[in-house]
C-alpha positions in Angstrom: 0.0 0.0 0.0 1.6 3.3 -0.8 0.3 6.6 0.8 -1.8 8.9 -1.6 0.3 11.9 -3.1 -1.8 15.1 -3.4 -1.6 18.2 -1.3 -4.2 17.1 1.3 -2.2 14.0 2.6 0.9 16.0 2.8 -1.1 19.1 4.2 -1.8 16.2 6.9 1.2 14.8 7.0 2.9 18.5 7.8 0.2 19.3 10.3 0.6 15.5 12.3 4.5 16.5 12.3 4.3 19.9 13.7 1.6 18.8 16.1 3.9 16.1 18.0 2.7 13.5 16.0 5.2 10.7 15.8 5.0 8.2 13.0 5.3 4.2 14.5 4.5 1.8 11.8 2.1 0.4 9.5 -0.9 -1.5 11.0 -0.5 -4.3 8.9 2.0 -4.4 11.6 -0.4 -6.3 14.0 -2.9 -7.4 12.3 -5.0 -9.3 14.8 -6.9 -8.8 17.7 -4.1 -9.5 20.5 -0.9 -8.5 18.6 1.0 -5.4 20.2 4.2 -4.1 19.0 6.7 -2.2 21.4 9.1 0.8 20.2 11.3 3.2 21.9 10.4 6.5 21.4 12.6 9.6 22.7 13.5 6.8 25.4 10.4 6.0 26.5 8.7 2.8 25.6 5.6 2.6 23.8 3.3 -0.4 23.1 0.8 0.0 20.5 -2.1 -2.9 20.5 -4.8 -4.0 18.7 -8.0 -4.6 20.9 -11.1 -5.3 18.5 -10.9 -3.0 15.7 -9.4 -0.7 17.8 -5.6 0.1 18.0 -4.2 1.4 21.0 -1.0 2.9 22.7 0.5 2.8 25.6 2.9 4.3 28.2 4.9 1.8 29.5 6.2 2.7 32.6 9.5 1.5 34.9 7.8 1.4 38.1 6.7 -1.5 39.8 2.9 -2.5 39.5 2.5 0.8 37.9 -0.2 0.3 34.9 0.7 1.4 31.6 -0.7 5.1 30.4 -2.7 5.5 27.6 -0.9 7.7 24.7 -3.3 9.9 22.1 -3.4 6.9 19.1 -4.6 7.8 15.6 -4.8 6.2 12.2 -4.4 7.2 9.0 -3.6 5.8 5.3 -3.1 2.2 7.0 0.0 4.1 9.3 -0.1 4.4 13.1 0.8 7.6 14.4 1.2 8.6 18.7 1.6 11.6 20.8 3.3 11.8 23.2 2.8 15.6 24.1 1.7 15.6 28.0 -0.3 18.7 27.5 -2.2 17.0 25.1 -3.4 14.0 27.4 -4.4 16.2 30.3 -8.3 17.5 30.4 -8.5 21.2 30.0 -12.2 23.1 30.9 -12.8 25.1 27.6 -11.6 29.1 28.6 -14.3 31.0 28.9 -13.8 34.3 27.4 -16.3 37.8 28.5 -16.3 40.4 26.0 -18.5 42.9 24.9 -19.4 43.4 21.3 -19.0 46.9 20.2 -22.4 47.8 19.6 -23.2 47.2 22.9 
């Protein structure tokens, strides 16, 4: 399978980059409910897993008994991308902003 080449795939491709998205592998990769697959990414160790139809990834961590930490996971063209960005992981209120129109 070769990825598409037209300007919105690498529009997406610049915008998964710049965002902290990190390409892993293809997901013919693990192709079956049950098969993981476990790279080193910036040092830290990442297990991406196929559960269902789902694919996941996960944080593993040193600690003992500590349970691994789900990572952002996203799919696109048949390739696995994480991120590993802490800031994105975290659960932000929406800011609320007060302002006055003009013609008020």
């Amino acid at each position: 399978m070769s990825a598409p080449d037209d300007r919105a795939f690498r529009r997406e491709m610049a915008t998964a980059y710049r965002s902290g998205w990190h390409f892993i592998d293809l997901v013919t990769a693990i192709p079956h409910r049950g098969d993981s697959l476990i790279v080193t990414l910036f040092g830290e160790r990442i297990m991406i897993a196929r559960e269902d139809d789902d694919v996941r990834a996960y944080r593993c961590l040193r600690r003992p008994r500590g349970a691994p930490r789900p990572v952002r996971c996203a799919i696109r063209y048949g390739m696995i991308f994480v991120n590993l960005d802490q800031r994105d992981h975290q659960l932000v209120e929406p800011e609320t902003i007060a302002a006055t129109p003009r013609s008020a």
